[in-house]
Each structure stands twice: as structure tokens, then as C-alpha cells.
C-alpha positions in Angstrom: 0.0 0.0 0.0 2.9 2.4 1.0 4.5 1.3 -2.4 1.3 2.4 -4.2 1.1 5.7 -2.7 4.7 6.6 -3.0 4.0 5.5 -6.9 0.8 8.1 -7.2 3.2 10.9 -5.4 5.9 10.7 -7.5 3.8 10.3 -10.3 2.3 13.6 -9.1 5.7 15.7 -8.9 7.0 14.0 -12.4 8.4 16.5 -13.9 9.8 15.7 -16.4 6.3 14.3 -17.8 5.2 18.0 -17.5 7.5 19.5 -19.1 7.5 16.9 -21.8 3.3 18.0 -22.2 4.4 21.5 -22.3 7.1 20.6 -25.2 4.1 18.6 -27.0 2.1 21.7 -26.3 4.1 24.9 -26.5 2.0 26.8 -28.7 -0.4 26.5 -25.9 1.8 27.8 -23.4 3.7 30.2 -24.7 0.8 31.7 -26.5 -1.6 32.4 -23.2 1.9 33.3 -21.5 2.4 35.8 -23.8 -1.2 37.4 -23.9 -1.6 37.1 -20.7 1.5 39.2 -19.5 0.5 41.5 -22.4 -2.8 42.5 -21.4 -1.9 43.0 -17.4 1.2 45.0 -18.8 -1.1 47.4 -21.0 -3.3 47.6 -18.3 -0.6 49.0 -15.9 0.1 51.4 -18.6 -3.2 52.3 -19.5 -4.3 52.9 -15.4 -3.7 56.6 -15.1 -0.4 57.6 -13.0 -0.9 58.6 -9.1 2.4 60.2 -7.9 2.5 60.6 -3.9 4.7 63.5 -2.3 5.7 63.2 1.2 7.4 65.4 3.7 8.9 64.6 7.4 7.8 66.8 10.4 9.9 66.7 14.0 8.0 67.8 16.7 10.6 69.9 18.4 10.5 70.0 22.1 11.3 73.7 23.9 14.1 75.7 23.5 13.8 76.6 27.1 14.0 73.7 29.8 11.4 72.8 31.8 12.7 73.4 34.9 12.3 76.9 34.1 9.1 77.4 32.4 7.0 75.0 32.9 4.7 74.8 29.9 0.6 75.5 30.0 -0.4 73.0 27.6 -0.8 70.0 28.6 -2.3 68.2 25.8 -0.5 64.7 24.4 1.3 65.7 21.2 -0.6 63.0 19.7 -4.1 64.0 21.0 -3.2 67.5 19.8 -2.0 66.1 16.6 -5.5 64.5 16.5 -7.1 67.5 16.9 -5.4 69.8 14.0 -6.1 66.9 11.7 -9.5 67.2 12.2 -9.5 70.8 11.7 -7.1 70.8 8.9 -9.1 68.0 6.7 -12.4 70.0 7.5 -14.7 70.7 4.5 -13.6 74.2 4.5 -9.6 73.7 4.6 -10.1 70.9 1.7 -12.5 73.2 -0.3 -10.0 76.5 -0.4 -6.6 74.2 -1.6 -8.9 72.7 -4.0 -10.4 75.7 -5.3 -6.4 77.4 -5.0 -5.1 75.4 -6.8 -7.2 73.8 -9.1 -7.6 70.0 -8.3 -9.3 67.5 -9.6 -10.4 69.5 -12.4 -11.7 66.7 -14.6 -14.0 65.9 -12.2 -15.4 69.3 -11.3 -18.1 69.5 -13.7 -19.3 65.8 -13.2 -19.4 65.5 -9.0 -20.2 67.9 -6.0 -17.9 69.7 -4.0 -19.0 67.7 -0.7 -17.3 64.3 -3.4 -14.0 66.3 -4.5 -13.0 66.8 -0.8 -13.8 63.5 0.2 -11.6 62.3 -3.1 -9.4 64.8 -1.5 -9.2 63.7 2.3 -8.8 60.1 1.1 -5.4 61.0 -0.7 -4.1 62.4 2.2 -2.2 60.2 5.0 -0.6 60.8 8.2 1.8 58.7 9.4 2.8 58.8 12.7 6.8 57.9 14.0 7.2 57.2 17.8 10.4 57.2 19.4 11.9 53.9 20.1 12.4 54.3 23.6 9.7 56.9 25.3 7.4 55.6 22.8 6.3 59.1 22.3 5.4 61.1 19.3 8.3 62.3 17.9 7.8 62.9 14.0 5.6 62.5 11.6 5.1 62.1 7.8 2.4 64.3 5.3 1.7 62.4 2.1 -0.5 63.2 -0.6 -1.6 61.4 -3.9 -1.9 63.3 -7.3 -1.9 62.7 -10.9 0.8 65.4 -11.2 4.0 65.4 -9.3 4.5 68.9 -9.1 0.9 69.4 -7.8 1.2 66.9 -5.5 4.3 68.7 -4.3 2.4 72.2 -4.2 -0.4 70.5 -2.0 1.9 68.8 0.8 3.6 72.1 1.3 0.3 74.0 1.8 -0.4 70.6 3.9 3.3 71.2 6.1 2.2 74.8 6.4 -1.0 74.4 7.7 0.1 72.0 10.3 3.1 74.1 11.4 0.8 77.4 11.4 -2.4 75.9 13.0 0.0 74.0 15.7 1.4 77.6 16.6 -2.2 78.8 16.8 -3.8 76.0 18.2 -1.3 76.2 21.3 -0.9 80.4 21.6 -4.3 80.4 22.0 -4.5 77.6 24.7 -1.9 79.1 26.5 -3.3 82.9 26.6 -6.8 81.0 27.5 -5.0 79.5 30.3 -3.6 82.9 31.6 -6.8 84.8 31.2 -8.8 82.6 33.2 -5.9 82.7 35.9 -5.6 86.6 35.9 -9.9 86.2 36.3 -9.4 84.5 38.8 -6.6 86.3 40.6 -8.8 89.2 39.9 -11.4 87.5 42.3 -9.1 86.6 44.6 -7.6 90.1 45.3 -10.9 91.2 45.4 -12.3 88.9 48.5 -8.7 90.0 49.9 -9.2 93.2 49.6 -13.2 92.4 51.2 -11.5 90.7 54.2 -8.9 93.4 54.9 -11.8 96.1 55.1 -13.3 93.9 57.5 -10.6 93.3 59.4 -9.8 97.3 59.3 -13.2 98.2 60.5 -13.2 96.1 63.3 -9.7 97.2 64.7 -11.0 100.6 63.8 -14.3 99.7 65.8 -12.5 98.1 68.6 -9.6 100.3 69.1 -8.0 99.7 72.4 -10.0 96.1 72.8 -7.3 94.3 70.4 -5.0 91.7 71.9 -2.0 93.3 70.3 -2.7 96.5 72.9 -3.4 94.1 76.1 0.1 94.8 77.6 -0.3 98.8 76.9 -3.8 98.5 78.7 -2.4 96.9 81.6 0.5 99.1 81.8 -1.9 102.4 81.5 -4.4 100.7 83.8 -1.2 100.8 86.2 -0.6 104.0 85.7 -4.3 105.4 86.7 -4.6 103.4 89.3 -1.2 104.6 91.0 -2.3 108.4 90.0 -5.8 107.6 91.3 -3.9 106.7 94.5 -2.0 109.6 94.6 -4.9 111.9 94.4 -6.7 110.1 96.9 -3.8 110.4 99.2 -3.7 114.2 98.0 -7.7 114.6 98.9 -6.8 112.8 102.0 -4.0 115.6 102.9 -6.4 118.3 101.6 -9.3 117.3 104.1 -6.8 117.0 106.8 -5.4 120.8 106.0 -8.8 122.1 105.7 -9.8 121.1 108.9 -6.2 122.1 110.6 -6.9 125.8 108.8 -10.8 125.5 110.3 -9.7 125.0 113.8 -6.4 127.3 113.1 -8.9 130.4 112.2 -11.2 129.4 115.1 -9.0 129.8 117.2 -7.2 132.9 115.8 -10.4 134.5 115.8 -10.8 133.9 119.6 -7.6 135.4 120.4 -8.8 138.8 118.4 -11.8 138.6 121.0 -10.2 137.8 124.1 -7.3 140.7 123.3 -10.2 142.9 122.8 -12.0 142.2 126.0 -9.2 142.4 127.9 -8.6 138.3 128.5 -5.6 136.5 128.3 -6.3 133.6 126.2 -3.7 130.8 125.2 -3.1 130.1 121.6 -2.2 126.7 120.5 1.0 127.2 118.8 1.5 123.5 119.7 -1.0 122.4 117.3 1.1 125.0 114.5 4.0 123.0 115.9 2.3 119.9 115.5 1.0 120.1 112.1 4.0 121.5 110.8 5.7 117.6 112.1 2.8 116.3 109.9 3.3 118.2 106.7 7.5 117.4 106.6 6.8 113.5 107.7 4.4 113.6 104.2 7.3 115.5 102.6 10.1 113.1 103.6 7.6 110.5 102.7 6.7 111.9 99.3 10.2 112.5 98.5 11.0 108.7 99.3 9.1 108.0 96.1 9.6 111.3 93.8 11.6 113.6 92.8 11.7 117.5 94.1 9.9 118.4 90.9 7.1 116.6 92.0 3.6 118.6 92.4 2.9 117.3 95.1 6.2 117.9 96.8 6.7 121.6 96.0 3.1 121.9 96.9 3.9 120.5 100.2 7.0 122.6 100.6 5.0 125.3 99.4 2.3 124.6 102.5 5.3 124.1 105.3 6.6 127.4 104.2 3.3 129.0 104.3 2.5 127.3 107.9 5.7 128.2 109.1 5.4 132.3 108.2 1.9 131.9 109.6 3.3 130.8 112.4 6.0 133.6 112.7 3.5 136.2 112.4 1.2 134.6 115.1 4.0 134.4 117.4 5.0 138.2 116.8 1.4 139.4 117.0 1.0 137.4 120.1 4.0 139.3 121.4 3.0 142.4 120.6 -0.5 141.9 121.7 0.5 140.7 125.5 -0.8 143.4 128.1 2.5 145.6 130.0 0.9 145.6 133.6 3.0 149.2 133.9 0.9 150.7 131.1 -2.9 150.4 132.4 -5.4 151.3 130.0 -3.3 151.6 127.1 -2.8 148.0 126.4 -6.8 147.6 126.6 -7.1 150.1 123.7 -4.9 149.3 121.0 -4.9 151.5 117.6 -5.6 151.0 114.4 -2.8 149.7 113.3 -2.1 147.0 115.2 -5.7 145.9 114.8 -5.0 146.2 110.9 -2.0 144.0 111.9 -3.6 141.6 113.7 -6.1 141.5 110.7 -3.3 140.1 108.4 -2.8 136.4 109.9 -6.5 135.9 110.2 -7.1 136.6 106.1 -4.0 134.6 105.3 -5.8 131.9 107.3 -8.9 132.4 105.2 -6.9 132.5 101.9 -5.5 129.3 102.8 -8.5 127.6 103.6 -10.6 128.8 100.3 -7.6 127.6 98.5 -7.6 124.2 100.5 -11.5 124.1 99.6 -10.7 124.4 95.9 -7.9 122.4 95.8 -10.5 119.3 97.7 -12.4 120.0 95.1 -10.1 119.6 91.7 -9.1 116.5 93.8 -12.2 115.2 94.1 -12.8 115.7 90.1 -9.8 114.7 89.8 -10.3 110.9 90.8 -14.0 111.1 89.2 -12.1 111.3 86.0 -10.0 108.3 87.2 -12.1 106.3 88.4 -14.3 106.3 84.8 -10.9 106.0 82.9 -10.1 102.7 85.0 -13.4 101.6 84.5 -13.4 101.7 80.7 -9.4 100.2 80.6 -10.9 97.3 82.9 -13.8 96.8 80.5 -11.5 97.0 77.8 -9.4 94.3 79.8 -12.9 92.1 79.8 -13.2 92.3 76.1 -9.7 91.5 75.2 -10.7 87.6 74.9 -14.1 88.3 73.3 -12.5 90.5 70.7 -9.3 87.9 70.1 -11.4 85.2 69.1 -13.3 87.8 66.8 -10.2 89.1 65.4 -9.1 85.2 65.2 -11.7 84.1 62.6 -11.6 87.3 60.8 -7.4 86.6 60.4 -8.2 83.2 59.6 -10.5 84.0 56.4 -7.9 86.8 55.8 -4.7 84.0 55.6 -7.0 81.5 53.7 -8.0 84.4 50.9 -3.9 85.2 50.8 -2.5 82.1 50.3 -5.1 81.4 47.5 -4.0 84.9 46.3 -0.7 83.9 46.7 -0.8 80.7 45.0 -3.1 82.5 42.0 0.1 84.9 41.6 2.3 82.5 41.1 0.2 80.2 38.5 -0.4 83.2 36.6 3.0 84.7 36.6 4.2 80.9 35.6 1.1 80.7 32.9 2.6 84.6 31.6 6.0 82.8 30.9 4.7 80.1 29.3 2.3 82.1 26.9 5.2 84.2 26.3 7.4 81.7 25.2 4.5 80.5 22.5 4.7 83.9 21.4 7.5 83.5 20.2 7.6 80.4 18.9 9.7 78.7 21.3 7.8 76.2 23.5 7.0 72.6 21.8 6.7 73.1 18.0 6.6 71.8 14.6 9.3 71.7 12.6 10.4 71.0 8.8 13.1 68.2 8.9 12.5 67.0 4.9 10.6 68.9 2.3 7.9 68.3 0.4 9.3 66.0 -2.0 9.1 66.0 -5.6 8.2 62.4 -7.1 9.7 61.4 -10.5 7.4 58.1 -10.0 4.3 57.0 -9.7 3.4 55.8 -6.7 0.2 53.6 -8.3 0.0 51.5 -9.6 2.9 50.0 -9.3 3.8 49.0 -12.7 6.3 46.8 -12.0 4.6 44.9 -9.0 1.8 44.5 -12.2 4.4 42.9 -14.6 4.9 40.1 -12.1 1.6 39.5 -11.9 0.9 39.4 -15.6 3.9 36.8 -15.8 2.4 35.1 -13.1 -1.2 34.8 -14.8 0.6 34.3 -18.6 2.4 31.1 -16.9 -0.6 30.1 -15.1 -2.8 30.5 -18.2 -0.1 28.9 -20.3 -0.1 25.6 -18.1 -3.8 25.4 -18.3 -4.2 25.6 -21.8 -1.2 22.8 -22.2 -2.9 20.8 -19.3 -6.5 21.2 -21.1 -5.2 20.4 -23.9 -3.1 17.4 -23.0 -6.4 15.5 -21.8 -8.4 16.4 -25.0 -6.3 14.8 -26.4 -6.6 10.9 -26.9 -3.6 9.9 -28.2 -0.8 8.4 -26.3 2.6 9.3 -25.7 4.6 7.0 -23.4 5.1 3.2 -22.4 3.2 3.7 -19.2 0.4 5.2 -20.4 0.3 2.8 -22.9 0.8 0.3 -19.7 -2.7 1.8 -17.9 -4.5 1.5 -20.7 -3.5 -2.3 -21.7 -2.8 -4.6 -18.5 -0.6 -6.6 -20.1 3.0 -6.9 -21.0 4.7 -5.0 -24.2 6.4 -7.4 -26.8 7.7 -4.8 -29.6 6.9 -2.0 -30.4 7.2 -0.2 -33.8 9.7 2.5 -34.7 8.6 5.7 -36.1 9.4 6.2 -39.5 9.7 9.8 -40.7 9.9 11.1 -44.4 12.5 13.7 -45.8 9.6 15.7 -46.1 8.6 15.2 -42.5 11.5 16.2 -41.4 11.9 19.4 -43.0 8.5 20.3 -41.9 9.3 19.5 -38.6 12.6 21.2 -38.3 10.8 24.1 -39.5 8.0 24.1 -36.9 10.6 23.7 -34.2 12.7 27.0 -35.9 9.5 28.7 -35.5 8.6 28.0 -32.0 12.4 29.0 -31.1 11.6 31.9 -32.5 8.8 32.6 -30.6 9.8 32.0 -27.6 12.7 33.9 -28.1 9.8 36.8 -29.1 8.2 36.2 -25.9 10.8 35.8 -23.8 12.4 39.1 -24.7 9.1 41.4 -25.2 8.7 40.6 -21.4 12.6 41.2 -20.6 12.3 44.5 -22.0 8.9 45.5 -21.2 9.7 44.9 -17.6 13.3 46.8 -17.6 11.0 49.2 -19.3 8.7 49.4 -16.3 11.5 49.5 -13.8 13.3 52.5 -15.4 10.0 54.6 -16.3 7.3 53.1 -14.1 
């Protein structure tokens, strides 16, 4: 069984019995191989010539590191690529190169405008080259198909220069959106700060002297009243004390006039002169324990032991001068005029004194009025202090949450400024030119010589056919072992072909003419397909 099988595959791959049908046959090969190469070679020829021009773009990254200025847009180059596609092939963009420069003018009359720039889009392609190692975008090609190469070249350019221009567009106007809405909102932002600072102004302005910042001055002014409120009630204390000293002082002065003028010998308590005179320098030494001589109330009191001690001079003389001489009788009991005028003197000194005492008691006891209301209002000022530093606590906590965002505002726009400058001027991420628009010198499609194949292919396939077909018409037979299947039995003799003169000639002449044309054949499709390499 193997045996019979490896029989029927090597009968299958005989090659030799093929070629001998296709010797048998070779008008029926080389015919249909000729023809058929022919007609798919005129066809390539006849198909009207699409020349494609291409040009290479490098997306060039910023002149300007980004550690510096940190760019705005952050759009994928790709995604942004995308997008100026889109609005580069848009009906519009199409429609104005077409009617520019005159495209598909065969066509014009017999389709619409909406057909021309989709002919239009579908000759255009965009091919995309990523970098090996980021796998980012970092160049990409611009073809486009035309019947005429220098057209084709006229459209890519237009093609490169839309890209590069609407790119530089396309991201100048991202950026400057980008800073306008941060300078809108900056612009909000310094306006709630500038809200919160009037806010916190009219509150220090409404609580002046109840902030927490002027707590210590408080205390230390509070000190201050309260010592001079001390002082003056020390001062009213002295004051009362004098007034009544000058009170019993005059009453008794005033007895003395009436006892000298009745003739009676009254004492006069120059003791208590004496005595109050030790009061008034014990307050002075004490006074000037704590103050300087400069002090009010120090002069004043030196002012008041000077004044008690001339009062008490003149007393003494007048007391001498008013004693009754036993040797002189009557003449002491009527004294004249002038030493009643004199003894008039100490008595309105007395009473100058104690109107002055009065007002002085009085100022005094304004005086620590005032005080008293000043240390009032400090003290309630002291009672606010908490109240009005949690107040002035939330108010500076909205004030350092609207500055920081103002801050941080400041610094996104003034970053955003930099960047949209640098668009300007055409130094952040941008297109650039590495090859030209290139000029073809052939055509792209069809592919003329891909087509010459192809017609060899499908003359040879054609060619075998027919010899095939042909072969199995036929009835006659040719070999021993076909002669073998069709008679199961064994082969004696066989009888020798015997060919004429004639025969011969004829023969000879047949196989001349089938060199000959195969020689044809064989060289039309040598040189047609050299010609197709060198012009096609």
C-alpha cells in the first residue's frame, strides 16, 4: 500500500512528464503566457499615473528647559496632533486648496464639492513615528496622492504649512486662555482680599483699644491710673486733713482777736502749728521717698510748710506784741488802728488758705471722678480682650486662607505669563520642517512593475492550463506507461517511427518557429519589464 502511494506521489511531482506535455504543447503555453502578461502589462500602462509627495515633520521640544518654564499645555502631542487633523481636513480647509489650486479639475463638472474633498481627504495620509524608547510622538510624515507630481508637491507644502501654522495657533491660544482665566481669577481673589482686609480694618477701627495686640499697653496704662488715682486720693486725704487744721487754726485765731479785745488773756495753741508742721515734713520726707523734688505734690507741700511756718511767725510776733505791760494800764486795753490792721493780716491769710484748701478738695475730688471712669473703661477693655481675640481670630483666619489662594493665584499666573510668552514667540513645543515636500519622479500607483509580475504570473498560469487542457483532449498516447494503464498486459515490440524527408523538413521548421517565438516572448517581457522598472 505504502508502495502504491509513494507510486501516485511521485507520479504527481513528475516533472519531467510536464515539461514533456508542455514541449508537446508549446504553442499553448507560450501563446496564453504571452497574452496574458501582455494585457496586465497594458493595463498597468493604460491605469492613469498617481504620484504621492511626502514630507517629514519633527515635533521639536522647547528651547527653554522645563525646569524653568514650565509649559501651559498640557495636551498629548498625539491628542493634539489628532485634533489639528480634524480641523485641517475640515470641509472648508479641503475646499479653499482645491479651489487654490485647481484640483481635480476633470471631475469638477461631473461631482459635487462635498465628493472632490472627500476624493481629496482620502489621498491624504498621516503617518505617525514614535520614538523607540519613550514611545512618544516624535515625528511625523504628510503624504498626498496626485496625478501630477509637481501638484502633489504644491499641496503637501500647503499641507506642512498648515500644520506648522495651525500648531502655533492652536497652542498660543491655549496658553493665553490658560492665563486669562488665571488673571480672572486672581482678579477674584484680590478682590475677596481686599473684602477681608476692610473687614478686618473696620473692626480694629471699631475696637480700638480692645485688640490683643494692645493688652500689655492696657495693663500698663491701667497701672498707671490706678497709682495716679492713688495719689490723688492720698492728696484729697492731705487736703481734708489741712482744711480742717486751717478751720480750727482760724477758730482759734479768731478767739484770740476777742479775748485781746475784751481784755482776757487767752492761750493760743502754737502747739498744734507745731504739730502740724511735724505732719506736713513726715508727708514730705515720705513723698520725697518715692519722687523727685519736681514733683507737684512735693513743691506743693514745701510750698504749705513754708506757708505754715510764716503763719506761724506772724502769730508768734502778734501774740507778742498783743501781751498786756501791767506798767501801762489802759493803754494796752485800747490798741490802735494799726495794730488791729495788723492783727487783721494772719486771720485773712488763714482764710486764703483755707478757700484755696477748699478748691484744691475739690479739683481733687474731680480729679479721681475722672479716674475712676478711665479705670473703668481700661478694665472693661481688659474684659473684652478675649471676646475681641477670638473675633479678630476668625476674621485673620479668612484673611490667611484668601492670601495664600491669592498667593498661590500669583504664582500660576506669573508661571502661565511665561509660558504664553514663550508660545509667542515660537519657542515652546513646536513643529518643525526636517524634509521637504518631495518632488516624485514616479508614480506611486499603480505599481507598474509589481503589475508585470503579476501578468507573468497569470501568462504562466494560463499557459499551463491551456497545455494541461489540452493534454487531456487529447486521446492519443505518448509513453510506455500510459500505454501500460491503458493495456494490462505486457509489451512485446513496439514499432519505430518512420519519418519522411519531407517530415523532417516540416518539422525542423516548426521547431525554428517555436524558437523563434519564444525567443519573441521571452524578450518582449525582458524589455517590457526593464521598461517598467526604469519609467514606471
Amino acid at each position: 500500500m505504502q508502495d502504491e502511494l509513494e507510486e501516485k506521489s511521485g507520479e504527481s511531482f513528475d516533472w519531467k512528464r510536464y515539461a514533456k506535455v508542455i514541449r508537446r504543447r508549446r504553442w499553448y503555453f507560450l501563446l496564453p503566457l504571452f497574452f496574458g502578461w501582455l494585457i496586465v502589462w497594458g493595463v498597468s500602462w493604460v491605469l492613469p499615473s498617481v504620484y504621492r509627495s511626502g514630507t517629514l515633520i519633527l515635533v521639536e521640544q522647547p528651547s527653554v528647559p522645563q525646569q524653568y518654564v514650565v509649559s501651559n499645555v498640557n495636551d498629548k502631542q498625539q491628542d493634539q496632533l489628532a485634533s489639528i487633523s480634524q480641523q485641517i481636513l475640515s470641509r472648508t480647509r479641503l475646499l479653499h486648496i482645491i479651489e487654490s489650486l485647481n484640483l481635480y479639475s476633470k471631475y469638477a463638472q461631473h461631482v459635487s464639492r462635498d465628493e472632490l474633498v472627500e476624493r481629496m481627504g482620502k489621498n491624504i495620509e498621516i503617518e505617525l513615528v514614535r520614538s523607540p524608547d519613550l514611545q512618544e510622538l516624535s515625528s511625523f510624515n504628510v503624504y498626498f496622492s496626485y496625478g501630477d507630481p509637481v501638484t502633489a508637491q504644491q499641496v503637501t507644502s500647503e499641507l506642512t504649512n498648515l500644520f506648522i501654522s495651525e500648531n502655533l495657533e492652536v497652542r498660543q491660544q491655549q496658553s493665553e486662555n490658560t492665563t486669562k482665566f488665571l488673571e480672572n481669577q486672581l482678579e477674584e481673589a484680590r478682590a475677596t482680599l481686599s473684602a477681608q482686609e476692610a473687614k478686618i480694618r473696620a473692626f480694629k477701627d471699631q475696637h480700638l483699644g480692645e485688640l490683643p495686640g494692645q493688652l500689655q499697653s492696657n495693663l500698663q496704662i491701667l497701672t498707671g491710673l490706678q497709682a495716679q488715682l492713688q495719689s490723688e486720693q492720698d492728696a484729697l486725704n492731705r487736703a481734708k486733713q489741712q482744711n480742717v487744721y486751717l478751720e480750727s487754726l482760724l477758730g482759734q485765731y479768731r478767739s484770740l482777736n476777742v479775748s485781746t479785745k475784751t481784755g482776757e488773756s487767752v492761750s493760743i495753741g502754737l502747739p498744734a502749728i507745731d504739730k502740724e508742721l511735724d505732719l506736713l515734713r513726715g508727708q514730705l520726707a515720705d513723698l520725697s521717698s518715692h519722687y523727685t523734688e519736681r514733683h507737684p505734690d512735693v513743691r506743693k507741700l514745701e510750698e504749705q510748710i513754708a506757708k505754715t511756718e510764716k503763719l506761724k511767725q506772724q502769730i508768734a510776733t502778734d501774740l507778742k506784741n498783743k501781751t498786756p505791760d501791767p506798767a501801762d494800764g489802759d493803754s494796752a486795753v485800747a490798741p490802735s488802728s494799726d495794730a488791729d490792721d495788723r492783727a487783721m493780716s494772719p486771720a485773712a491769710e488763714l482764710g486764703s488758705q483755707l478757700k484755696a484748701n477748699q478748691i484744691e478738695i475739690g479739683t481733687r475730688q474731680r480729679s479721681i471722678q475722672e479716674l475712676q471712669s478711665k479705670i473703668g473703661g481700661y478694665q472693661g477693655r481688659l474684659n473684652q480682650a478675649p471676646v475681641r481675640e477670638q473675633q479678630l481670630a476668625d476674621l485673620s483666619r479668612g484673611y490667611e486662607q484668601s492670601q495664600a489662594n491669592y498667593d498661590s493665584l500669583l504664582k500660576k499666573k506669573n508661571d502661565s505669563q511665561l509660558s504664553t510668552n514663550l508660545e509667542s514667540r515660537q519657542q515652546g513645543e513646536h513643529f518643525r520642517i526636517l524634509d521637504p515636500p518631495s518632488l516624485p519622479v514616479k508614480p506611486h500607483s499603480p505599481n507598474r512593475l509589481k503589475l508585470c509580475g503579476v501578468g507573468l504570473a497569470l501568462g504562466i498560469f494560463l499557459g499551463g492550463a491551456a497545455s494541461i487542457a489540452a493534454e487531456k483532449v487529447d486521446d492519443r498516447l505518448y509513453s510506455e506507461e500510459e500505454l501500460k494503464k491503458l493495456i494490462p498486459v505486457g509489451i512485446i515490440s513496439q514499432i519505430p517511427n518512420v519519418v519522411t524527408a519531407s517530415e523532417q523538413t516540416k518539422q525542423r521548421r516548426q521547431d525554428r518557429l517555436v524558437w523563434v517565438t519564444a525567443i519573441a516572448v521571452f524578450a518582449s517581457i525582458a524589455v517590457g519589464s526593464a521598461y517598467t522598472y526604469f519609467r514606471g
